[in-house]
N, C-alpha and C positions, 0 to 999 in steps of 0.2 A: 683407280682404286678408291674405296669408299674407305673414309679414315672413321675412326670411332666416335669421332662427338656429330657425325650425318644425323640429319635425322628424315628417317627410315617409316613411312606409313603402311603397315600392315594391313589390306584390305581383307576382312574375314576371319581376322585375332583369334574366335572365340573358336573359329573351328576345327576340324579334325587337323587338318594342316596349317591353317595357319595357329593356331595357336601354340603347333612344336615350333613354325617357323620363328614368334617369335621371341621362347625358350633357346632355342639356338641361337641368335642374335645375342640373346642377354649373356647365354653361357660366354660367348666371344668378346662380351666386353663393346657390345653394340646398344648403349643402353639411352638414347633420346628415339625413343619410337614412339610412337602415335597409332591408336586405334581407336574405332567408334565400335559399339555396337548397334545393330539392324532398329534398337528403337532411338537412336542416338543420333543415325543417319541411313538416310534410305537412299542404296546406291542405284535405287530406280529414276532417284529425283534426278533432274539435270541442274534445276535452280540449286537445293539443298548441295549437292558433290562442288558444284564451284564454288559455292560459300567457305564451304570446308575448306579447299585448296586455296580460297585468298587467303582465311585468315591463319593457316598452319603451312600452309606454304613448303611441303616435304621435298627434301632432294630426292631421295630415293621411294620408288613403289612398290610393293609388293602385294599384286593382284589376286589375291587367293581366294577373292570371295566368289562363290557361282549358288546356282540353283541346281541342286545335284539330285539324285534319286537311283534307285535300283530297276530292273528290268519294268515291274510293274506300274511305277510311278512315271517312267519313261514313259509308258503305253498311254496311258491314262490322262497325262497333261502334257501334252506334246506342247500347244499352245505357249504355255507357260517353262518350258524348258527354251524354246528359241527365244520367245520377246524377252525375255527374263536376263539371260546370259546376253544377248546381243546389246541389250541398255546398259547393264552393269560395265559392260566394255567398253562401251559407244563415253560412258561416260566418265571413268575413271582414263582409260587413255588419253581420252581426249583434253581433259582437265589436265592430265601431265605434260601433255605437251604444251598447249597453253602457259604452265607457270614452269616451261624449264626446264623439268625433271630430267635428273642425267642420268640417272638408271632406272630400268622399268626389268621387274619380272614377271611375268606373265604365265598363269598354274593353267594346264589343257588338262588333257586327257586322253587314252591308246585310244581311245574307244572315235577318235577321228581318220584313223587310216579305214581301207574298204573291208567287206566284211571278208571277203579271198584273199586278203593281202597274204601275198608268200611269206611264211613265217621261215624265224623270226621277224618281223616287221622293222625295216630298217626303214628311215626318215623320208626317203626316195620314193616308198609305197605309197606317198599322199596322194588322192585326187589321182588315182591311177585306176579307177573300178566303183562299184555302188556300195554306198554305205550297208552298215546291218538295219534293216528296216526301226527295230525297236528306239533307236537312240537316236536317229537322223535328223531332228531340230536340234537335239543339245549336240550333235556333233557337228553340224553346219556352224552352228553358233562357234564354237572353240577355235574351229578353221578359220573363221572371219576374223578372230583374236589375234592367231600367232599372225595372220594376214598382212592385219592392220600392224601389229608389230614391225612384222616384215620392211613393209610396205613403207611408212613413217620413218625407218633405217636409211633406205634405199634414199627415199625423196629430199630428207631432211638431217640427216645422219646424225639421228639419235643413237640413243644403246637401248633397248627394247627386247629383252631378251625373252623366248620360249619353251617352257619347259612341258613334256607333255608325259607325266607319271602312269604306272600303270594301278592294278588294282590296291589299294591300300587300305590298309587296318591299323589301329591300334586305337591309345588312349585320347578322351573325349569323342570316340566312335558312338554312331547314332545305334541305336541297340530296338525301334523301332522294327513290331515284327511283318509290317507291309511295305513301308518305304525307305528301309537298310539296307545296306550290299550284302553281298551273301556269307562274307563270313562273320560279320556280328550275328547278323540275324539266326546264323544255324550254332553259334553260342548259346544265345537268349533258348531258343526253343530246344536244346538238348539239356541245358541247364535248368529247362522248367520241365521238362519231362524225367530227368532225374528226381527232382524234388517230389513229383505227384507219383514218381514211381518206389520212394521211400515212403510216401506215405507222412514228406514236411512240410504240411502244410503252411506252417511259422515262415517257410522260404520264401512258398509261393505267393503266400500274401505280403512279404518285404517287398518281393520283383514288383508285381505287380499294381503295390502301393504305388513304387516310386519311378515306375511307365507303367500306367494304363493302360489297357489294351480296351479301342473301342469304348469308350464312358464303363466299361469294368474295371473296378479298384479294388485293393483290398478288403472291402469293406462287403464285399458282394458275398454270395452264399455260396456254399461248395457247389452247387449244382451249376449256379450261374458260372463261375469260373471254369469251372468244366468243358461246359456248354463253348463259352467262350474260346478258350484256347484250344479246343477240338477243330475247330474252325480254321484254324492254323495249322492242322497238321498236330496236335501237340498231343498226346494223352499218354497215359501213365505206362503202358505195355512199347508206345511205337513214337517214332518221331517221323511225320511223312513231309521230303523235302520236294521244292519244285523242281520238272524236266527227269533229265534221265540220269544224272552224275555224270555224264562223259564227256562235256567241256574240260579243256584245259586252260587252265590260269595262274597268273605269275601275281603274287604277291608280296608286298613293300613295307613294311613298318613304316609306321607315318614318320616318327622320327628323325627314320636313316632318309627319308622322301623330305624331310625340313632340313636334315644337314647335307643334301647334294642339292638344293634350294639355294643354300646361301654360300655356298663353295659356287655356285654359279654366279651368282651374282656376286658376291667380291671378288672373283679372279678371271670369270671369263666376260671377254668383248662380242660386239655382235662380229667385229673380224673376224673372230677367231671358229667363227660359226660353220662355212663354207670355205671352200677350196678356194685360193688367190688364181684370179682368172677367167672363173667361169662369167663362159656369155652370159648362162642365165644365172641370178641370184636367186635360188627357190630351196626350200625347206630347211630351215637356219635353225628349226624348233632342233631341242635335244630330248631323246627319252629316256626318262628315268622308269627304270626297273632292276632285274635282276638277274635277269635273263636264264631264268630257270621257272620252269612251270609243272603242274601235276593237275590229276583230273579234283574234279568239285566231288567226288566221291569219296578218295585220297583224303581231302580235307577235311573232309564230314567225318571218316575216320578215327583221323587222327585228334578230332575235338570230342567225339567219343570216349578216346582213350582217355585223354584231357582230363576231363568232367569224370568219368567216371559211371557213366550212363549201360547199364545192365540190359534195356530193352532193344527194340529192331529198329534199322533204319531202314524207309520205307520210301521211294521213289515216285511221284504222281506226272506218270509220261504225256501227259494229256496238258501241262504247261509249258511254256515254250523253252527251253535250253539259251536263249541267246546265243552270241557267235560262238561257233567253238575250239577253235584256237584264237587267241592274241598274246602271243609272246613278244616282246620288245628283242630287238635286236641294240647293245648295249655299245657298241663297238663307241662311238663318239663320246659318251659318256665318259668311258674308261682313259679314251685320248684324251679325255680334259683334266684327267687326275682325280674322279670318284670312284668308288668301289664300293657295295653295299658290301654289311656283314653279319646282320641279323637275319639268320634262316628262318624257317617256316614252324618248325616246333617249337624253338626257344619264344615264337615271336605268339604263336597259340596259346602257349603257357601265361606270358607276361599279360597277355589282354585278359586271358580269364582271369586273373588275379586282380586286375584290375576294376572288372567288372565287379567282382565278387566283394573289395575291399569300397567301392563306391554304393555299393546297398548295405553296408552295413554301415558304413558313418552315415548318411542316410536316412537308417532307420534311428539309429541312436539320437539324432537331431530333431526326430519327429515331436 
């Protein structure tokens, strides 16, 4: 057990998740933590990350930082989703183990099981079938993670623990309208198609001040903004999303994904991972979700209703869907003593309020 005065390195602080993880830490009264930011320390470096770990020296890890992206950003820089993720791990693990470290948690992702895994996808599905083509560097990479995890357990018997979350949203979410997951991103573009379908331009020009779209800023001309966000799908009558809407997906409040984070890591053992006994020791990782899922349709919907948006939503079948089921199967989770409890509308609601309430301080600081 991690007592309160550990001190706790947060790799990836600033991000969607790690930055609730470590909110959650501080609520608990977990308050000597340590984080760098990406111009502070580049966890590409292998020189730079051991420097770090001589002179901070952290007991505990928590690996949250990755090179992440949405289906198109997937496609796009395959390259840089596998060297990217494989260094960061290659080098933050291996630096823990080096100076010690008696717990390690380790953040994946569903998007590692195959792309047929029988849903819900229980932890047994790994390495049973071919990945989804689209994400297959950044999912090979995540595999080598909970691996090397694994693997460094077995050999050396650390505590290395695996967590593999399913899709999540919430606050400090990337709102970016090309390389976002699919539920900010169909925030942002219902949210801006609202505004040019009232006819607020005062909105449009706040959003877009304070994310760019493409070197377009507020500062641009109704036409050019137009122009611009049309391109996306966005214009004032219609809102046109990618694929078809008939994927189903299971989505996580970052939050409740940062408090089954650190419930894992203060209470569960890599023991407590696998069945006592088995010949083989393989897939120790836990999934965190929720184990409930609805189509991307369903969702687009319901942030419809959200917002407020009066126009059509409009479907472009000629982009690709990604996989179309991945539901986590929760059963281990649940044995460990977590339970999510932020649903899906309460959890739509709180992000647009939070998007909405971040452009207007925002704007007022301009």
């Amino acid at each position: 057990m991690l007592d309160k005065s550990t001190k706790i390195y947060v790799a990836g602080h600033h991000g969607l998740v790690g930055s609730a993880i470590w909110n959650n830490l501080m609520q608990r009264g977990y308050t000597n933590l340590v984080g760098r930011s990406h111009k502070e320390l580049d966890l590409l470096d292998p020189v730079a990350v051991k420097r770090f770990f001589d002179e901070e020296r952290p007991e505990a890890v928590v690996l949250a930082a990755a090179h992440v992206g949405g289906i198109m950003a997937n496609l796009q820089y395959r390259a840089d989703f596998i060297y990217q993720n494989l260094q960061i791990q290659q080098n933050v693990i291996g630096e823990s183990f080096r100076h010690g470290v008696r717990k390690l948690l380790f953040l994946g992702s569903t998007c590692i099981y195959p792309r047929e895994a029988p849903q819900p996808m229980k932890e047994e599905a790994l390495l049973t079938s071919p990945l989804e083509y689209t994400n297959e560097p950044y999912a090979i990479a995540k595999i080598a993670g909970l691996k090397m995890c694994e693997s460094f357990n077995l050999q050396y018997g650390t505590n290395y623990i695996a967590v593999m979350p399913t899709n999540l949203y919430g606050p400090n979410d990337n709102f970016h309208l090309e390389n976002s997951h699919v539920l900010p991103a169909m925030i942002r573009k219902i949210h801006l198609a609202k505004c040019l379908n009232e006819g607020d331009w005062e909105a449009v020009r706040k959003d877009i001040g304070l994310r760019p779209v493409e070197g377009v800023d507020g500062s641009a001309s109704d036409r050019e903004i137009l122009d611009k966000l049309a391109k996306f799908g966005i214009t004032p009558e219609a809102v046109t999303l990618w694929g078809t809407g008939k994927p189903m997906r299971e989505f996580l409040w970052s939050e409740e994904m940062a408090d089954a984070s650190v419930h894992v890591l203060l209470n569960v053992d890599f023991k407590d991972t696998y069945k006592e006994g088995d010949r083989e020791i393989r897939n120790c990782h836990i999934n965190v979700g929720t184990g409930k899922e609805l189509s991307i349709k369903e969702v687009a919907g319901k942030i419809m209703k959200e917002i407020g948006f009066k126009g059509e939503l409009r479907w472009d079948a000629s982009k690709p869907d990604g996989t179309l089921r991945k539901l986590t199967d929760v059963t281990k989770l649940h044995g460990l003593g977590w339970h999510h409890k932020v649903e899906i509308d309460e959890g739509i609601h709180r992000l647009y309020e939070w998007y909405l309430k971040g452009i207007c301080i925002n704007h007022q600081t301009v």
